[in-house]
N, C-alpha and C positions, 0 to 999 in steps of 0.2 A: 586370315585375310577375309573380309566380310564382301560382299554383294554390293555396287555400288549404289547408293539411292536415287529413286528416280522422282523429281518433285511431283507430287498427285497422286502417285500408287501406291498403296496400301499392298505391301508384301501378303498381309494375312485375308486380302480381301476376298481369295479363293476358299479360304476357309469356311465349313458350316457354320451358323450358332453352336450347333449341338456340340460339335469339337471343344470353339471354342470356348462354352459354357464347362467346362471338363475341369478339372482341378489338378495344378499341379502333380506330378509324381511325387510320393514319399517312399518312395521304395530306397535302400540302402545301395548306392552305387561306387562304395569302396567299400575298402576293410575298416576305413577311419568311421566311417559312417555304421557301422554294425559297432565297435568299442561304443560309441557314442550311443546306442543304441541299450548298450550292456549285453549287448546277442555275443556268446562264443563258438566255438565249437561249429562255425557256419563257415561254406563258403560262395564264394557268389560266381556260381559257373553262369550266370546270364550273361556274362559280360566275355565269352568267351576264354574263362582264364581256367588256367591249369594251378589243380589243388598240390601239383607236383614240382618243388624248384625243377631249375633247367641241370641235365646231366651232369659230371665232370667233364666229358669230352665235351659238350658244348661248348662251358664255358670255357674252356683251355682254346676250344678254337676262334669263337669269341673275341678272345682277348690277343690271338696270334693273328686275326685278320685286321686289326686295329693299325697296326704298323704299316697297312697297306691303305689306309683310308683316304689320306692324302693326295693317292694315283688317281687318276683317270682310268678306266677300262681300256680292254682291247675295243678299238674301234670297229672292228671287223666280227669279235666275237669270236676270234677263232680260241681260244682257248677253250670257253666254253662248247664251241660245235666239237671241238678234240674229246671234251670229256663223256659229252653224252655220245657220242661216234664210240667210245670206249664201252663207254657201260653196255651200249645197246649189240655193241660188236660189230661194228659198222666200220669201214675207210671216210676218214672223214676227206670229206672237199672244200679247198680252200674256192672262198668266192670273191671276186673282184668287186660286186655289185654291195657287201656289203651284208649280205642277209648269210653270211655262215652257217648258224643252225638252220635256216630253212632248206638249204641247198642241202644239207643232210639225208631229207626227210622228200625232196622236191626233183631232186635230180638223182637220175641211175649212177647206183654204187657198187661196189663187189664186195662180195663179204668176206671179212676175213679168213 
């Protein structure tokens, strides 16, 4: 979804010459672009990507969270404030207001 245009304003009119005087990027911003290139043997960590596929367990989990994509959330979040009350070892509290996990972290708990 783009920006909507506004008649007279030149979006780049904040920009400098010197910017805009600048040439295109030809740097390789896929793997399609490095074939194309004949570069092997390279990978393009610029782009934040991992030179490692994703685990087994990921994708097994992945593909078991799929069947649930369709739901809606807990409105409340309480599952979520249960899970991190879990890990951190906390009683979680349930909140009327809505905000579950913050009432974790916001309001007096006892530990377990």
């Amino acid at each position: 979804m783009s920006a909507p245009s506004v008649p007279g304003y030149d979006k780049m009119s904040w920009v400098t010459p010197s910017v805009r005087a600048l040439p295109p990027t030809r740097d390789a911003q896929t793997k399609g672009d490095l074939d194309a290139l004949g570069l092997t043997g390279l990978r393009l960590m610029h782009l934040n990507e991992s030179p490692y596929p994703p685990s087994p367990r990921a994708i097994e989990a992945a593909i078991a969270t799929t069947a649930e994509l369709h739901r809606y959330p807990a409105v409340r979040g309480q599952p979520l404030a249960n899970a991190i009350a879990a890990r951190i070892g906390i009683c979680p509290i349930a909140s009327s207001s809505g905000m579950a996990v913050a009432s974790l972290f916001f309001s007096p708990a006892t530990s377990r």
